[in-house]
N, C-alpha and C positions, 0 to 999 in steps of 0.2 A: 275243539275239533269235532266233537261225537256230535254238536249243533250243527256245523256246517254239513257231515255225512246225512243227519237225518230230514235237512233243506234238499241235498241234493237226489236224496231218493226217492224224497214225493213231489220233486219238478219231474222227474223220471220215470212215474209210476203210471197206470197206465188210467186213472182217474182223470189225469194232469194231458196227456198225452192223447188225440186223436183228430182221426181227417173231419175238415171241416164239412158242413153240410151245404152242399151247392148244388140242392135241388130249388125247382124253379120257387116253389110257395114258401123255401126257406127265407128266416128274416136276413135280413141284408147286414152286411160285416161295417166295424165299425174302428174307422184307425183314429185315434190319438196319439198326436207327437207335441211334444215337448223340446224346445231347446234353450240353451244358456251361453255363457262366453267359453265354453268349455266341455259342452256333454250335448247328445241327441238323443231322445229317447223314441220311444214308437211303439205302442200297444192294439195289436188287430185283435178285435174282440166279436 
């Protein structure tokens, strides 16, 4: 349990956590999705 608490503080924290940059010279976002017979995944980076 005290592994899952300490996963879920640093997806939480504020490292982890901020607005994107969507100024014009920023670089451009980038999605990756994944699927199966069973799951979807999708990663904006």
């Amino acid at each position: 349990m005290t592994a899952f608490n300490d996963l879920r503080d640093a997806l939480c924290s504020a490292t982890i956590l901020s607005l994107p940059n969507v100024a014009a010279d920023a670089p451009e976002f980038i999605l990756d999705t994944d699927a199966s017979g069973f799951a979807i995944n999708a990663v904006l980076s």
